[in-house]
N, C-alpha and C positions, 0 to 999 in steps of 0.2 A: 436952559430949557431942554436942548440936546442931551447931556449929560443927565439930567434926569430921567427922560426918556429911557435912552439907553438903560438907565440902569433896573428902572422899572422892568422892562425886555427882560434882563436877566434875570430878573426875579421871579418874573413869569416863568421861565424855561427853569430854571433852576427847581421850582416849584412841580414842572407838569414830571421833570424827569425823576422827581422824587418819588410822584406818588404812583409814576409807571415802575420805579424798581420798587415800590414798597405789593403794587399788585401781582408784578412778578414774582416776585420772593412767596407772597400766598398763595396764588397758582401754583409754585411746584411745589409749596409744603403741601396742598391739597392731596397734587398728585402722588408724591410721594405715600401719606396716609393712604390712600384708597386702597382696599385690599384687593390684589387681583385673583378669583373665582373662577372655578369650571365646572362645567354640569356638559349634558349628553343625553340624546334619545339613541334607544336602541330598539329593533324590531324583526319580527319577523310576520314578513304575510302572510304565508300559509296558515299559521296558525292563529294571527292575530296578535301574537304576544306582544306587550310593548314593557320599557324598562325605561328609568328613567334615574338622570342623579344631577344634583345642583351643590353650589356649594363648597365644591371640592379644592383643596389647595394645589394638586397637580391636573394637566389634562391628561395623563395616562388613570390615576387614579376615578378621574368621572367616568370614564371609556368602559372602565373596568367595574365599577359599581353598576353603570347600566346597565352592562351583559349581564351580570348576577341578576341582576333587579327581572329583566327580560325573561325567564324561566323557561328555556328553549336553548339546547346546543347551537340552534344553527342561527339566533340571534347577529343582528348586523348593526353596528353603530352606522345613524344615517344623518347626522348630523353633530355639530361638537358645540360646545358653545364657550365665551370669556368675557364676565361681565354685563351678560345679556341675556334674550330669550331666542328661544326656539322651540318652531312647531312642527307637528307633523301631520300631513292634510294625505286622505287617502280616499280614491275612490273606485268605481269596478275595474276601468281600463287605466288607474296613473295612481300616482302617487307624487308629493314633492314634502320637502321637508325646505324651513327658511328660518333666517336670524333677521330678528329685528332688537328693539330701544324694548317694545314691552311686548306681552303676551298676546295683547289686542294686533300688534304692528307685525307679529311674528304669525299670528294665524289667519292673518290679512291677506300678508303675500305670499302663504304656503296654499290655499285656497284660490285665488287667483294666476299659480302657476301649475298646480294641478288640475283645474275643468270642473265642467258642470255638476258635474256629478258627485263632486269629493265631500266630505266632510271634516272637519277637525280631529283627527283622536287624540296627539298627546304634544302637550306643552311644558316645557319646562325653563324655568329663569331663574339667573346667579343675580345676588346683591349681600 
């Protein structure tokens, strides 16, 4: 009866670590697959200009498509993004730009870290 026990035990364990290296094994093909993406808000206040790029296979190349996008020399990347969103909340006296999971999450806390006064201007998300 012991020995049957026992051996059930191993079967068990034998079993869980099977299907823990078979989830592992697809977690990192997942990871692997997932394409890694960069986008970027760029702006300038004064003039209000804003630029935007998503997308992009390098972060120097988003950075750089923004400022194009921006149409103002003196355009500023105000935030970067990888895989995600980002907003940019502006009001009379502040501004904040944030990253979040989605658009909604990204102009939530850009909004909330800028004041009463701000509003959303520009969002942009990688996938």
């Amino acid at each position: 009866m012991r020995r049957l026990a026992l051996i059930l035990a191993l079967a068990s364990i034998a079993l869980t670590l099977t299907a823990t290296a078979s989830m592992s094994a697809s977690a990192k093909k997942d990871k692997v697959n997932r394409k890694t993406v960069y986008g970027a808000i760029a702006w300038h206040r004064e003039t209000s200009s804003i630029g935007y790029s998503y997308d992009l296979p390098t972060a120097r190349q988003a950075n750089v498509n923004a400022l194009e996008n921006c149409g103002h020399a003196r355009c500023e990347i105000v935030i970067s993004i990888t895989n995600g969103c980002a907003a940019l909340a502006s009001g009379r006296n502040s501004h904040a730009a944030k990253k979040g999971n989605t658009r909604n999450e990204a102009e939530t806390l850009a909004l909330k870290a800028c004041g009463k006064d701000c509003q959303p201007i520009a969002w942009a998300c990688t996938r």
